[in-house]
Backbone as JSON, one array per atom type, in Angstrom:
{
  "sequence": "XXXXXXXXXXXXXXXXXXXXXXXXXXXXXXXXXXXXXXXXXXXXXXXXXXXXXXXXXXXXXXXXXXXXXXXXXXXXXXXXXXXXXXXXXXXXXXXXXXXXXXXXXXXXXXXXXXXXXXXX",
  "N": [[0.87, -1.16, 0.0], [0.6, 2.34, -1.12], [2.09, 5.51, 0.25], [0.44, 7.43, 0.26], [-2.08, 6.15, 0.06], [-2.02, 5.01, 2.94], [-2.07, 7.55, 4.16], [-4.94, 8.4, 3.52], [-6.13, 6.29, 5.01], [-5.53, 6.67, 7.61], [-6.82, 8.49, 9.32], [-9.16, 7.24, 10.18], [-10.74, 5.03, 11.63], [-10.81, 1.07, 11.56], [-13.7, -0.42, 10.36], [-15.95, -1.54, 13.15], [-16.24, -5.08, 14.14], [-19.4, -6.36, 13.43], [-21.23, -7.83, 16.06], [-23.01, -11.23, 16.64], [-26.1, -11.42, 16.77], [-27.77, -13.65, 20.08], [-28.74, -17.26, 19.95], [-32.33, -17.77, 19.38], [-34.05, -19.17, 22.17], [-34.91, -22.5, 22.19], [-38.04, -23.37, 21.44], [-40.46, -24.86, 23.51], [-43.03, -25.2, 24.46], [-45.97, -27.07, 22.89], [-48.58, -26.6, 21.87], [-50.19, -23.83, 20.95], [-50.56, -21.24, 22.97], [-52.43, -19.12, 25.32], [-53.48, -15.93, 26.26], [-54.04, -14.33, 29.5], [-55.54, -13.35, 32.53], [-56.89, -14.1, 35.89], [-58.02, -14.77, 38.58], [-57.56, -18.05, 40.65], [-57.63, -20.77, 42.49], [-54.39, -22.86, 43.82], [-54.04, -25.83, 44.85], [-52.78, -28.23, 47.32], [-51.61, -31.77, 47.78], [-51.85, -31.71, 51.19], [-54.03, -30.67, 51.43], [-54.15, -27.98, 52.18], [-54.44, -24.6, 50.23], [-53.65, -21.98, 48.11], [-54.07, -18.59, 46.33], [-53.98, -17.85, 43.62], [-53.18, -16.57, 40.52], [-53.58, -17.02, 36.96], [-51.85, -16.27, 34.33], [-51.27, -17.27, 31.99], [-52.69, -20.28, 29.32], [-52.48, -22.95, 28.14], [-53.88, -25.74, 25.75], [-52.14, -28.19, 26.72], [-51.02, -26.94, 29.23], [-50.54, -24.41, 31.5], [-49.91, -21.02, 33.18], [-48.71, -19.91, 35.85], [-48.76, -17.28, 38.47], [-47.84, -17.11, 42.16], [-47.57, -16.68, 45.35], [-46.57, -18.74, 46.88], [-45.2, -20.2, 45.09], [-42.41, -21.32, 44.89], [-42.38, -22.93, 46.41], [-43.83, -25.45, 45.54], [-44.79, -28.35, 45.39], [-44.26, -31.6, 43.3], [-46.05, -31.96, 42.43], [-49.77, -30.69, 41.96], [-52.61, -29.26, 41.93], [-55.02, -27.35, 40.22], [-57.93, -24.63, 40.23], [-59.97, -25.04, 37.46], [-61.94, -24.27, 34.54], [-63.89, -24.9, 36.07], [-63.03, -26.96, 37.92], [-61.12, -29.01, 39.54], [-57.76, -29.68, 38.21], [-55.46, -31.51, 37.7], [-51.79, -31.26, 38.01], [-48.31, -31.57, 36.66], [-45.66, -29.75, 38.23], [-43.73, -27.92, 35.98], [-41.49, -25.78, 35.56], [-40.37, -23.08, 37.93], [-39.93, -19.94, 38.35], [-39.04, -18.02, 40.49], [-42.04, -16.53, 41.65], [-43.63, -17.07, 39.76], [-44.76, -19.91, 37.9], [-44.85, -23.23, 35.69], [-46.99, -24.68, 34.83], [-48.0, -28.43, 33.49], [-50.66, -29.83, 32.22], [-52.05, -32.71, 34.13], [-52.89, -35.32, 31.52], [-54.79, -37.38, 32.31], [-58.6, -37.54, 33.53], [-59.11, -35.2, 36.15], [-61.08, -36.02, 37.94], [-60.72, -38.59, 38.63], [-58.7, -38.84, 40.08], [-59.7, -37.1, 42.87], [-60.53, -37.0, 45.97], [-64.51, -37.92, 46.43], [-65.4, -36.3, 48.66], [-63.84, -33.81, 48.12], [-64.47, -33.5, 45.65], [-67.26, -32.75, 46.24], [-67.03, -30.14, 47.63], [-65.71, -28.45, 45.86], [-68.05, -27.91, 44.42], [-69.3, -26.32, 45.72]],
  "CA": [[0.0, 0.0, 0.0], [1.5, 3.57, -1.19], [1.92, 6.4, 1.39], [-1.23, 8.49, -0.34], [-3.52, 5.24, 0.78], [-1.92, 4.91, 4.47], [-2.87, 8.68, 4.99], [-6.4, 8.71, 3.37], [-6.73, 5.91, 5.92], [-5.19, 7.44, 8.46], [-7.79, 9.24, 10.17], [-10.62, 6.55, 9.83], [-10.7, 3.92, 12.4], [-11.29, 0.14, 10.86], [-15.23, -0.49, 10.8], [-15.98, -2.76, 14.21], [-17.42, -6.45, 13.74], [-20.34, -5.97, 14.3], [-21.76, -9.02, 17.17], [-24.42, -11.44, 15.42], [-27.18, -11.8, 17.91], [-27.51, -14.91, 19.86], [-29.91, -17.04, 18.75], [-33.46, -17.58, 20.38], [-34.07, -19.9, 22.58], [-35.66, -23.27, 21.44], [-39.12, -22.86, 21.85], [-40.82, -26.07, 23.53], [-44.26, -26.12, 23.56], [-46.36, -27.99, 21.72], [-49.47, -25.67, 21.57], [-50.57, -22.13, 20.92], [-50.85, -20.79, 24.52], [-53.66, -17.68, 25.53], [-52.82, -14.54, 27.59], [-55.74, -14.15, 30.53], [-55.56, -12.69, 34.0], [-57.79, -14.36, 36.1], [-57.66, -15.76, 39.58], [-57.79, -19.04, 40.8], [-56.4, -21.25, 43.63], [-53.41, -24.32, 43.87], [-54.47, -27.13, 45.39], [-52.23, -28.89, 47.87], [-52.15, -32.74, 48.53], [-52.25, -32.06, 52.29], [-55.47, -30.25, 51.89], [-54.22, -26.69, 52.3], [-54.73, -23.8, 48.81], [-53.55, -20.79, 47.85], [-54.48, -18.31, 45.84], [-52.83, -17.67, 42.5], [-53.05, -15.81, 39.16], [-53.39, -17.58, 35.5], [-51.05, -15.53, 33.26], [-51.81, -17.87, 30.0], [-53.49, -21.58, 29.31], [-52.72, -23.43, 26.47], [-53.87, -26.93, 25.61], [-51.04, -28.64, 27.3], [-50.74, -26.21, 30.43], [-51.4, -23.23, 32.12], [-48.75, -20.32, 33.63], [-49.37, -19.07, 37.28], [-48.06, -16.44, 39.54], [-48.16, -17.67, 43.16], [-46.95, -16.2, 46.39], [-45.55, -20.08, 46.99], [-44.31, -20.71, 43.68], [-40.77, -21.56, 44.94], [-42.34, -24.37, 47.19], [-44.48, -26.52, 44.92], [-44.42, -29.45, 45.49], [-44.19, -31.88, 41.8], [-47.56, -32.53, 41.48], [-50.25, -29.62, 42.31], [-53.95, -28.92, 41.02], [-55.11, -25.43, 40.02], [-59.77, -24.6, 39.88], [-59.47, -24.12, 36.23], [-62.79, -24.66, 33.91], [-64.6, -25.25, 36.94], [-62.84, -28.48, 38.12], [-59.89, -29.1, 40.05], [-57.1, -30.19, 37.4], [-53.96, -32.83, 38.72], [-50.91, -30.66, 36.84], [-46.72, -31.46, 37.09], [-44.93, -28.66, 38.0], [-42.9, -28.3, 35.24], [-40.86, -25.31, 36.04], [-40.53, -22.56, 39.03], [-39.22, -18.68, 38.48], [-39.68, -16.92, 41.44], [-43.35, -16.61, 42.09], [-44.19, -17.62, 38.48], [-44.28, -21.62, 37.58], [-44.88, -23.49, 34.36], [-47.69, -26.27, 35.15], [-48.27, -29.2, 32.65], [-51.9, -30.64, 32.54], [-52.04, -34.36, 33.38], [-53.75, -36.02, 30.8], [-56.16, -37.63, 32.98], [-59.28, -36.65, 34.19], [-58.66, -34.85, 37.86], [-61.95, -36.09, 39.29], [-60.15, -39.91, 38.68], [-58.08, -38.9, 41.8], [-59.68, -36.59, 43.86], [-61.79, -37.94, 46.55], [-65.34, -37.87, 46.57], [-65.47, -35.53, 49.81], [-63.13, -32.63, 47.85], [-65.31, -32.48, 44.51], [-68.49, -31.49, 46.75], [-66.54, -28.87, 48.37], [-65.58, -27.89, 44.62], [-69.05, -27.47, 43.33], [-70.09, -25.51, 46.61]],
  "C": [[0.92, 1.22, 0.0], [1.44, 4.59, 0.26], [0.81, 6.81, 1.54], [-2.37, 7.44, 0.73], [-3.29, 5.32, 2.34], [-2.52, 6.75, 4.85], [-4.55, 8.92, 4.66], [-7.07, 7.66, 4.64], [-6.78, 6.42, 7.39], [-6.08, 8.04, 9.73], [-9.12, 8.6, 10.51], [-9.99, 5.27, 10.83], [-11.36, 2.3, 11.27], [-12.92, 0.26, 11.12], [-15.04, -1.77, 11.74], [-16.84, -3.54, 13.44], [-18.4, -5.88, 13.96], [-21.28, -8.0, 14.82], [-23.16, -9.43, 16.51], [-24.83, -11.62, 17.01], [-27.34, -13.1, 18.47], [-28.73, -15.54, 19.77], [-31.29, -17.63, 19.89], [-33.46, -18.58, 21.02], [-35.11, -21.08, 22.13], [-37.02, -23.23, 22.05], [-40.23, -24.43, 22.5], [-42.5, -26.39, 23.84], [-44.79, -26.38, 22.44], [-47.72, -27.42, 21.05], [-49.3, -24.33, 22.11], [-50.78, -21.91, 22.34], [-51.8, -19.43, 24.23], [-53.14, -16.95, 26.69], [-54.27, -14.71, 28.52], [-54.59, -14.16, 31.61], [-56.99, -13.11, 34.53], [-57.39, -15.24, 37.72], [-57.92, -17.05, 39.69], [-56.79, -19.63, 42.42], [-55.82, -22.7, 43.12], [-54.09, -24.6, 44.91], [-53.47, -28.15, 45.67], [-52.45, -30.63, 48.18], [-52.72, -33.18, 50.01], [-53.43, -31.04, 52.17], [-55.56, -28.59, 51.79], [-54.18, -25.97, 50.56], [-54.04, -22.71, 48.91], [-53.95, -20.19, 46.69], [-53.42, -17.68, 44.53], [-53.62, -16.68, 41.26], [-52.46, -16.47, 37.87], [-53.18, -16.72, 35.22], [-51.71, -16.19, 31.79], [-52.52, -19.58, 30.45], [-53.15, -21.85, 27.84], [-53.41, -25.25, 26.72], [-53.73, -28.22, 26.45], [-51.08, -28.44, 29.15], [-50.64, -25.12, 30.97], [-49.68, -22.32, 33.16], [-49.63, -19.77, 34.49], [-48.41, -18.54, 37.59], [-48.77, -16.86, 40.59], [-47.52, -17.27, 44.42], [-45.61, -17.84, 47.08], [-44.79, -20.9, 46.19], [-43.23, -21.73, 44.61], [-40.69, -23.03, 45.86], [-43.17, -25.02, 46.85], [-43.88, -27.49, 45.39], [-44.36, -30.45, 43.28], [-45.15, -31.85, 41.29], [-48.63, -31.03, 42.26], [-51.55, -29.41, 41.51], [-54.59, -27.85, 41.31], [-56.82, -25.72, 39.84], [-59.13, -24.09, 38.28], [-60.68, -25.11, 35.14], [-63.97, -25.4, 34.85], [-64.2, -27.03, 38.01], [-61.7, -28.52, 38.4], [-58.99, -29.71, 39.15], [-55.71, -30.53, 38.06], [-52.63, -31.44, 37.55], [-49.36, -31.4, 37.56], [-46.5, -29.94, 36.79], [-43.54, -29.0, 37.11], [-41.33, -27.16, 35.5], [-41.29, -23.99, 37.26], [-39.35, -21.18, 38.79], [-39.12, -17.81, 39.35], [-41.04, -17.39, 41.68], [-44.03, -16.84, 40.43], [-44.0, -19.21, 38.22], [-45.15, -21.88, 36.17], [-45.56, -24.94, 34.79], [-48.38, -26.72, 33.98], [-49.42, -30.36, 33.05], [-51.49, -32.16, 32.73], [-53.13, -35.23, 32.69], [-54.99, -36.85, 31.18], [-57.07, -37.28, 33.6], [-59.28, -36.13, 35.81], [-59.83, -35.21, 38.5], [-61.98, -37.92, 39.59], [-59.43, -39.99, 39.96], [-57.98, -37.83, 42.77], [-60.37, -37.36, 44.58], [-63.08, -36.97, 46.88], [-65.48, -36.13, 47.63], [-64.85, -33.38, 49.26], [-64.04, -32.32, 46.5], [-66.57, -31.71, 45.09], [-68.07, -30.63, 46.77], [-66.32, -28.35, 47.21], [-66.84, -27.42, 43.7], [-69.98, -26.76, 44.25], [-69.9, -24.04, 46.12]]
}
């Protein structure tokens, strides 16, 4: 490269890389999910509830905010369509969790004594 080119560069910094973005995270459900705000309560095996907040519902499973989030237990059933539903906790952010319907019907293993109280 002649002198002429080193000074026209001279004064010009190289152009920076520029950083590719990284890339999204894989996306894993399996259905369309729905936004809604709507209360509801978790449903403990020993009997005790709290009261929570559906964020979304899809298909599959349903997103709550929960003052006890962080102490689910694995298994946990949310009032949701009028009917106590069995769910796995699938994951736990803070006071947000990620519960996955279980495929079977939830009034297969509640007992008798807890659906009255559910349709009071």
């Amino acid at each position: 490269m002649g002198i002429w080119n080193l000074l026209k560069l001279g004064s010009k910094k190289p152009p920076e890389p520029i950083e590719e973005a990284p890339p999204e995270p894989e996306e894993h459900r399996v259905t369309d999910r729905e936004s809604t705000y709507r209360d509801s309560r978790i449903f403990y095996h020993a009997g005790d509830s709290d009261p929570c907040i559906i964020n979304d519902v899809s298909a599959t499973g349903i997103r709550v905010s929960c003052q006890r989030a962080r102490s689910f237990p694995e298994q946990v059933r949310i009032m949701w369509g009028g009917e106590k539903r069995l769910c796995n906790v699938v994951w736990v952010d803070g006071i947000v969790a990620g519960l996955e319907f279980v495929q079977r019907r939830p009034a297969d293993d509640i007992p008798q004594e807890e659906l009255e109280d559910a349709q009071m």
